[in-house]
C-alpha atoms as an extended CHARMM CRD file, in Angstrom:
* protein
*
       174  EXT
         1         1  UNK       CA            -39.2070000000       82.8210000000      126.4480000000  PROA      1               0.0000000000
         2         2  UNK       CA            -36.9940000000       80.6670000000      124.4950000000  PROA      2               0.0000000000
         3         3  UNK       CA            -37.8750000000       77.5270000000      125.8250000000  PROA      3               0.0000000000
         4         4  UNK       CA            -39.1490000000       74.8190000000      124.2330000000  PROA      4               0.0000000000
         5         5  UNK       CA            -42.5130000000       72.8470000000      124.5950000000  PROA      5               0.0000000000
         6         6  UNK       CA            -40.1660000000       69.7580000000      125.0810000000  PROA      6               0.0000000000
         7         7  UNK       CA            -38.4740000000       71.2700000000      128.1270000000  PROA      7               0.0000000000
         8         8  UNK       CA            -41.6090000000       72.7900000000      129.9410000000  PROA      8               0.0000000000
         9         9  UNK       CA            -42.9550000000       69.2910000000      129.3670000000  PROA      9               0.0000000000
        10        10  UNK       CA            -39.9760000000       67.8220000000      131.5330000000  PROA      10              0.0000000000
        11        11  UNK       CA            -40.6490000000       70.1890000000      133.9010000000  PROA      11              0.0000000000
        12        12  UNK       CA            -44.1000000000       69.8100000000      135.0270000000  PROA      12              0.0000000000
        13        13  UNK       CA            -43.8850000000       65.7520000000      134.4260000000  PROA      13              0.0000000000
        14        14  UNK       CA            -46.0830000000       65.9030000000      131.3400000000  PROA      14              0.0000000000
        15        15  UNK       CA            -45.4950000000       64.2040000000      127.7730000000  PROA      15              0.0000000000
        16        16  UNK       CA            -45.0680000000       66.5220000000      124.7970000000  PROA      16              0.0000000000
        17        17  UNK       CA            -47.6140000000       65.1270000000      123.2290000000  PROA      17              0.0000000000
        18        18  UNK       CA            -49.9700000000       65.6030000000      126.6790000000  PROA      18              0.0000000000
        19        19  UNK       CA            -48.7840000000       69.2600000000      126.4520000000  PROA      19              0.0000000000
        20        20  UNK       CA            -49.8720000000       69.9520000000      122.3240000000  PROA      20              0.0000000000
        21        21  UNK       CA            -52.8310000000       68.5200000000      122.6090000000  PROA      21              0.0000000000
        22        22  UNK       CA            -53.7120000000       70.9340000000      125.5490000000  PROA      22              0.0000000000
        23        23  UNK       CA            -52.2470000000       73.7480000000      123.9960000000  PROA      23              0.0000000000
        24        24  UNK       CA            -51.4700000000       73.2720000000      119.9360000000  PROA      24              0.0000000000
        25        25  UNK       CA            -48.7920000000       76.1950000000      120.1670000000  PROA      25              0.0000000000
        26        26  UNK       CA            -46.5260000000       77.8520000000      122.4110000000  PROA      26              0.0000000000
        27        27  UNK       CA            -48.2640000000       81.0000000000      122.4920000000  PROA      27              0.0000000000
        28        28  UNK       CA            -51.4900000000       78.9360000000      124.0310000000  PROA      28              0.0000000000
        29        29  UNK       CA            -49.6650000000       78.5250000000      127.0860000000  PROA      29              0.0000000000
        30        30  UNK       CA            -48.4180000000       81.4330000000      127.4320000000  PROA      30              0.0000000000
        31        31  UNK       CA            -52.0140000000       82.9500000000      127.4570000000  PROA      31              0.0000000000
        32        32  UNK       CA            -53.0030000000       80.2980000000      129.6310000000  PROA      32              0.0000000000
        33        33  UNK       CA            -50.1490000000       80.9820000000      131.7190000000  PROA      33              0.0000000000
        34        34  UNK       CA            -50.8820000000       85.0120000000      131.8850000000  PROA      34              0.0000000000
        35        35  UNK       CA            -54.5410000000       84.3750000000      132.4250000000  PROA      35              0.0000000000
        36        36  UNK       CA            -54.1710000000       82.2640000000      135.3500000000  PROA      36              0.0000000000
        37        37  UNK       CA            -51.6370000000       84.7690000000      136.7430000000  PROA      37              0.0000000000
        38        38  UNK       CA            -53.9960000000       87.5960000000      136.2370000000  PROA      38              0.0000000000
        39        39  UNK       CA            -56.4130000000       85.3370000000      137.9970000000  PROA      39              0.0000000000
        40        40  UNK       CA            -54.2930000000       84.2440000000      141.0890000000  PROA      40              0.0000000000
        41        41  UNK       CA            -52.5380000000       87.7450000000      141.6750000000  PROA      41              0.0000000000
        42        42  UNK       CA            -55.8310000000       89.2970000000      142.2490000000  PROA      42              0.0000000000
        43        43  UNK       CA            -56.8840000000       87.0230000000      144.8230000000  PROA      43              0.0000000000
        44        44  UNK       CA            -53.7540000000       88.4370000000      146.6610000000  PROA      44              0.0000000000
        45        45  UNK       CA            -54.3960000000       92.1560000000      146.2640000000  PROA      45              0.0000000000
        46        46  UNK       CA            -58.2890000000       92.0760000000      145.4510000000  PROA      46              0.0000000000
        47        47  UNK       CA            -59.4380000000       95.6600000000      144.4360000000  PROA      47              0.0000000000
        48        48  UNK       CA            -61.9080000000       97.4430000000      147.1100000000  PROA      48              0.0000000000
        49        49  UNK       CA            -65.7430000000       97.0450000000      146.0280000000  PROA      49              0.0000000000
        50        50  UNK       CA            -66.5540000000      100.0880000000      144.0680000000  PROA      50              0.0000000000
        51        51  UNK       CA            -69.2480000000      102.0110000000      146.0740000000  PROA      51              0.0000000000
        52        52  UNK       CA            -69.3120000000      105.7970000000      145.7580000000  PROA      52              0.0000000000
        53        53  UNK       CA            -69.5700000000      106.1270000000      149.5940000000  PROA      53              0.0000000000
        54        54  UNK       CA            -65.9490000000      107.1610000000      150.0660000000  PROA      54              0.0000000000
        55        55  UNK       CA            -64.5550000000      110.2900000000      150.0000000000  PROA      55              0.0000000000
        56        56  UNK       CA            -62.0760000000      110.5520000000      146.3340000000  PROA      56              0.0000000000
        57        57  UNK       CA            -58.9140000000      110.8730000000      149.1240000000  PROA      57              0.0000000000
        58        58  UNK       CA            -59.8960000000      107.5680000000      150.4540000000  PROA      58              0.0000000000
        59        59  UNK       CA            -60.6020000000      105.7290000000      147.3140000000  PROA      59              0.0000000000
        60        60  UNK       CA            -56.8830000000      107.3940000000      145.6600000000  PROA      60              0.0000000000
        61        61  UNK       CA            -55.1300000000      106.4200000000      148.9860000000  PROA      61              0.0000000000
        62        62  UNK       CA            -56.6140000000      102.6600000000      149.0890000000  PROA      62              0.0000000000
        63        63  UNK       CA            -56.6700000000      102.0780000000      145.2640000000  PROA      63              0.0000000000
        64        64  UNK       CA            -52.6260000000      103.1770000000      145.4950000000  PROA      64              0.0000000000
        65        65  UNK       CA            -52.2900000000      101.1550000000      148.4720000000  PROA      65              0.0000000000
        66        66  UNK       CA            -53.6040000000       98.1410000000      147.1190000000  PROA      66              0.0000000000
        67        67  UNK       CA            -51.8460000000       98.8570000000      143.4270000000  PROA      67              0.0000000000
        68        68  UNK       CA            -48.4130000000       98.8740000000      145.0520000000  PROA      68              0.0000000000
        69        69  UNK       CA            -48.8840000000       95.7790000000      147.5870000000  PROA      69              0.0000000000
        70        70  UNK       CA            -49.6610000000       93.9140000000      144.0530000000  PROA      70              0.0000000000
        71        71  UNK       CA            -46.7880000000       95.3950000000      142.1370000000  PROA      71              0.0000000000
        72        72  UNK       CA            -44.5280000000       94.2270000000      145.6270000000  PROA      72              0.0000000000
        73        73  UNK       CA            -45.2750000000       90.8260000000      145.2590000000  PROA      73              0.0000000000
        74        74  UNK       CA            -42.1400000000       89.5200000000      144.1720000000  PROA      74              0.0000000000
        75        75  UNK       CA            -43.8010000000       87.2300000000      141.2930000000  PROA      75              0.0000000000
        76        76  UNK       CA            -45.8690000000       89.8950000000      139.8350000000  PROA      76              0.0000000000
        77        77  UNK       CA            -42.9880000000       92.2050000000      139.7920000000  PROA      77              0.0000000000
        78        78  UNK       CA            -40.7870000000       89.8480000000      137.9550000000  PROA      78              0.0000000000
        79        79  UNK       CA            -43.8300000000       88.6290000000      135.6990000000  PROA      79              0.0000000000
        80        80  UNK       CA            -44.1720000000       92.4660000000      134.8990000000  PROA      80              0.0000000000
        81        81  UNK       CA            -40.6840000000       92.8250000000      133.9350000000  PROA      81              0.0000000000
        82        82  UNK       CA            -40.7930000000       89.6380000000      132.0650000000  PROA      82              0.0000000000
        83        83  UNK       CA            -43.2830000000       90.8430000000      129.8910000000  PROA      83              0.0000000000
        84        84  UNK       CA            -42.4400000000       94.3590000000      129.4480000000  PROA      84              0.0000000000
        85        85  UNK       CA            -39.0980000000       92.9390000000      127.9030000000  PROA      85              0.0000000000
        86        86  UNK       CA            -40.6030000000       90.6460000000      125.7080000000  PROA      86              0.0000000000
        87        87  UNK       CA            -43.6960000000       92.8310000000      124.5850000000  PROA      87              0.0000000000
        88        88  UNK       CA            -41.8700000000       92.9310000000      121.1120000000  PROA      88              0.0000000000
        89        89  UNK       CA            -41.6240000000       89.7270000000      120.3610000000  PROA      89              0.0000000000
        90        90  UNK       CA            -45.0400000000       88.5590000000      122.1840000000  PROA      90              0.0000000000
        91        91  UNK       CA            -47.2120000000       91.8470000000      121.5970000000  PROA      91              0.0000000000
        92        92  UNK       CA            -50.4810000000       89.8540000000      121.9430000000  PROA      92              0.0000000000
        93        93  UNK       CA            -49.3980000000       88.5250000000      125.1080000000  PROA      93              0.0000000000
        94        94  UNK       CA            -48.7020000000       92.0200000000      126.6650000000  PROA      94              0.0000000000
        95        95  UNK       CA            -51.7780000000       93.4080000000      125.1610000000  PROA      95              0.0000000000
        96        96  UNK       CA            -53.4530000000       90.4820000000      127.0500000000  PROA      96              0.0000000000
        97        97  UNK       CA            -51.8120000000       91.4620000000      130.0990000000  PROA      97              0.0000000000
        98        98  UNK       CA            -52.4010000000       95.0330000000      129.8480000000  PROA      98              0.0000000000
        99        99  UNK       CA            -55.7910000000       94.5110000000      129.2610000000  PROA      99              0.0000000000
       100       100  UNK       CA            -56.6380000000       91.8730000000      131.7440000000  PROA      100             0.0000000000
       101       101  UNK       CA            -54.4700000000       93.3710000000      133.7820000000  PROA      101             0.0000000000
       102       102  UNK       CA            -53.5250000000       97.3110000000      134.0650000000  PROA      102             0.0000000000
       103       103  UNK       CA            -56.6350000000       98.0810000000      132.0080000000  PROA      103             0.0000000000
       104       104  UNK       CA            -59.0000000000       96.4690000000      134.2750000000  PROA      104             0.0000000000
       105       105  UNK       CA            -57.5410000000       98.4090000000      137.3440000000  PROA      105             0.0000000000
       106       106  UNK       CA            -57.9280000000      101.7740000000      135.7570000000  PROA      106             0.0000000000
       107       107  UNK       CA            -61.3680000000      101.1400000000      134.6380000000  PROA      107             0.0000000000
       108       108  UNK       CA            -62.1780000000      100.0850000000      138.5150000000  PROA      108             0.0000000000
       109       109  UNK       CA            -60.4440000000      103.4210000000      139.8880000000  PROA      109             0.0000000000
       110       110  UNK       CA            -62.3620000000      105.8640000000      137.2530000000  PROA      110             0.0000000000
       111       111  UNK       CA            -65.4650000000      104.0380000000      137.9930000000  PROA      111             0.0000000000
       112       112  UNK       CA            -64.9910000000      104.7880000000      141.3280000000  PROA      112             0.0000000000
       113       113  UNK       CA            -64.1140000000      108.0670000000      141.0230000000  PROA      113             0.0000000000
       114       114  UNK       CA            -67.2290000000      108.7850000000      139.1480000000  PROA      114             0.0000000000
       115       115  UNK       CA            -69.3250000000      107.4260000000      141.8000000000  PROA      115             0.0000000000
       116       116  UNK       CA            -67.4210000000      109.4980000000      144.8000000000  PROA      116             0.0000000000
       117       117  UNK       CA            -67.5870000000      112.4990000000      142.7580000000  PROA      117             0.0000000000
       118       118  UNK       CA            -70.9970000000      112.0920000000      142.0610000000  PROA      118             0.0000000000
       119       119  UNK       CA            -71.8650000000      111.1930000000      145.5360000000  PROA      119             0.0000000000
       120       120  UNK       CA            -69.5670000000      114.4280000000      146.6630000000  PROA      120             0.0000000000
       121       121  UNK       CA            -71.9390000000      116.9540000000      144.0580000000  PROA      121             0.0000000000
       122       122  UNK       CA            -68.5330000000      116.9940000000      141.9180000000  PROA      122             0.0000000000
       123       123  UNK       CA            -68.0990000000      117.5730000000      138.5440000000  PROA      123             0.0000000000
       124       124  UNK       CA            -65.8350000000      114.8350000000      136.4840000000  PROA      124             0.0000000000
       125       125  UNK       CA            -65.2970000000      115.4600000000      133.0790000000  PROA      125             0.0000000000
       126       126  UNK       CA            -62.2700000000      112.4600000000      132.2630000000  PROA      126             0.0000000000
       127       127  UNK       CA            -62.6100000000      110.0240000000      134.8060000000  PROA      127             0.0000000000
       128       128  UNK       CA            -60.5280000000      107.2940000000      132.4270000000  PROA      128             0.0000000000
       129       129  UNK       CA            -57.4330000000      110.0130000000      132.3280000000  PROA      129             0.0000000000
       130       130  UNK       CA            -57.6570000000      110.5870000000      135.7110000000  PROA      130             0.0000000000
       131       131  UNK       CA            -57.1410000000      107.0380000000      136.6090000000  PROA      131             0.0000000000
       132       132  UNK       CA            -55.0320000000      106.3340000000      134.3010000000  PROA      132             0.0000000000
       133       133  UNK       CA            -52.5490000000      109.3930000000      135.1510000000  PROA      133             0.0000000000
       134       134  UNK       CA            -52.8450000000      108.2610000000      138.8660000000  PROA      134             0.0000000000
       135       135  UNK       CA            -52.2300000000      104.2000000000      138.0190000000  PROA      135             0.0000000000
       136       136  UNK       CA            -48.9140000000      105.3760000000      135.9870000000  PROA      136             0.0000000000
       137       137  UNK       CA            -47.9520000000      107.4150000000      138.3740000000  PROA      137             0.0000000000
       138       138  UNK       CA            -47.8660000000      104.4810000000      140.5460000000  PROA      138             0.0000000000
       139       139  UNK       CA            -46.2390000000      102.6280000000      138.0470000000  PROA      139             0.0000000000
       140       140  UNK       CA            -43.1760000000      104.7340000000      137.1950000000  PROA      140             0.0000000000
       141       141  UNK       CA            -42.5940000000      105.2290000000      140.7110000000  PROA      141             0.0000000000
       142       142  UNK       CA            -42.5810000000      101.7020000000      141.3320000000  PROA      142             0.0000000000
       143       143  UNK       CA            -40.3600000000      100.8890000000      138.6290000000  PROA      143             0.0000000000
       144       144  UNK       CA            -37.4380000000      103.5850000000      139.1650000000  PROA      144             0.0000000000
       145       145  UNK       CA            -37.5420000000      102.7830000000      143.0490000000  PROA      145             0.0000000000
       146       146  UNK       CA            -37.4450000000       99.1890000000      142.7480000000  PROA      146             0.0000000000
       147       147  UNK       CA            -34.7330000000       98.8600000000      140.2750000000  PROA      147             0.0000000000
       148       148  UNK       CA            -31.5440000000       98.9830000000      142.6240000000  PROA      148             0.0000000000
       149       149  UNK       CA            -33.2450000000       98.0070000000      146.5170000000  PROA      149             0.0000000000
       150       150  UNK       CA            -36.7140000000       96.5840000000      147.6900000000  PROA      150             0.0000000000
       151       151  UNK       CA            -39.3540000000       99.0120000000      148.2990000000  PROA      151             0.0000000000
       152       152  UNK       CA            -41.0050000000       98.7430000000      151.6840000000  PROA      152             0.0000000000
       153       153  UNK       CA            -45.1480000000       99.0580000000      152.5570000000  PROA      153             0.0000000000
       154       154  UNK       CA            -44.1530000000      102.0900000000      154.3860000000  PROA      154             0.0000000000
       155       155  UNK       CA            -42.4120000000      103.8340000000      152.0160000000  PROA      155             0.0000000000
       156       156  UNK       CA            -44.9670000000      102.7920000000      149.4710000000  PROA      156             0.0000000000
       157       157  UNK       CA            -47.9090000000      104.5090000000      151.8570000000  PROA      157             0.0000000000
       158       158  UNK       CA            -45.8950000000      107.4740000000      152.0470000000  PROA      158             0.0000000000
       159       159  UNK       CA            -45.7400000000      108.1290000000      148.2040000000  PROA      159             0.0000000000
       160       160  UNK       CA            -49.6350000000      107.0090000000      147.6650000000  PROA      160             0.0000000000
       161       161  UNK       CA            -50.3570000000      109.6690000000      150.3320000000  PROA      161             0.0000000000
       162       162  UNK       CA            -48.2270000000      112.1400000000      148.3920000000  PROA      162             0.0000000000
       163       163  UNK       CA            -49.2370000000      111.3700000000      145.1550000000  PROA      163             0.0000000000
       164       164  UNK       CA            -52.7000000000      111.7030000000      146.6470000000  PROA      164             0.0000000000
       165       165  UNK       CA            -52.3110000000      115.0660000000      148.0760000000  PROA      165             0.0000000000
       166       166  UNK       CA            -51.1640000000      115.9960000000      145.0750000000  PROA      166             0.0000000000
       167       167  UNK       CA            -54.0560000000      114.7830000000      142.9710000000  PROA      167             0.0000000000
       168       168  UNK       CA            -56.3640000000      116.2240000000      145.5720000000  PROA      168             0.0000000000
       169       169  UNK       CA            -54.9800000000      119.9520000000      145.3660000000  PROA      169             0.0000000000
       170       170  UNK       CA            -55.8240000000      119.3840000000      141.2700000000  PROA      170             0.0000000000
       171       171  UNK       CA            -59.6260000000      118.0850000000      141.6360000000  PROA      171             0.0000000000
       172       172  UNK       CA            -61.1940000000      121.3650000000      140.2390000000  PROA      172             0.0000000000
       173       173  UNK       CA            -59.4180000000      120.8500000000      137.2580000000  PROA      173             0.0000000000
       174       174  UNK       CA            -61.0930000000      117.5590000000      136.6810000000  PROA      174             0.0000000000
């Protein structure tokens, strides 16, 4: 992120001075930049309405299935990389992301796994670590797969359903 506001200026066709008066600093466009990301990536891999009607399988397997298909999008995977190497020097910016972002998805999953539980008679006592164990799950399995080949829908289906199962056989623990 070592550019300068002079060269992303030449870049989209805009004056310097257009570009500081729409965004004062560097770090303005950035955020700008992440929020309309955020925005556009979700209209690519929306999250299913929350509505308590599914069984908790269904709503792990579709939430994972959906997670992953966003993470495969070869923009959001690079954006993700991007910002997880320059979280140091931009913390704001990857708490922005994070928050906008990851944080939003887990709070959609443990909202709906409250409402399937519910709906099911089930007890849940940590919905949030639930979903958040789950979404990093997804996460870490992402990243070590992806780093040397391309991971395919299939093979991403096969590991939700896995990871699934596996979250399934633990539900009493909840």
């Amino acid at each position: 992120m070592a550019t300068s506001m002079e060269a992303v200026g030449v870049a989209s066709g805009v004056s310097k001075r257009t570009l500081y008066a729409r965004y004062p600093e560097k770090s303005a466009l950035f955020h700008a930049i992440v929020r309309e990301r955020l925005a556009e990536w979700s209209k690519l891999a929306p999250f299913d309405p929350v509505d308590g009607l599914r069984p908790v399988s269904e709503l792990l397997s579709r939430y994972g299935d959906n997670f992953l298909a966003g993470l495969r999008i070869p923009e959001v995977s690079a954006f993700y990389r991007l910002m997880s190497a320059e979280a140091p020097r931009f913390p704001e910016l990857s708490r922005e992301l994070y928050t906008d972002g990851h944080d939003k998805a887990v709070r959609h999953l443990a909202k709906g796994l409250e409402k399937s539980m519910m709906s099911a008679r089930l007890k849940m006592t940590d919905s949030d670590a639930v979903a958040r164990a789950f979404t990093s799950a997804l996460i870490g399995w992402f990243e070590s797969e992806s780093m040397t080949r391309s991971v395919g829908n299939a093979e991403s289906s096969a590991y939700v359903e896995r990871l699934t199962a596996i979250f399934i056989r633990g539900l009493e623990s909840w």
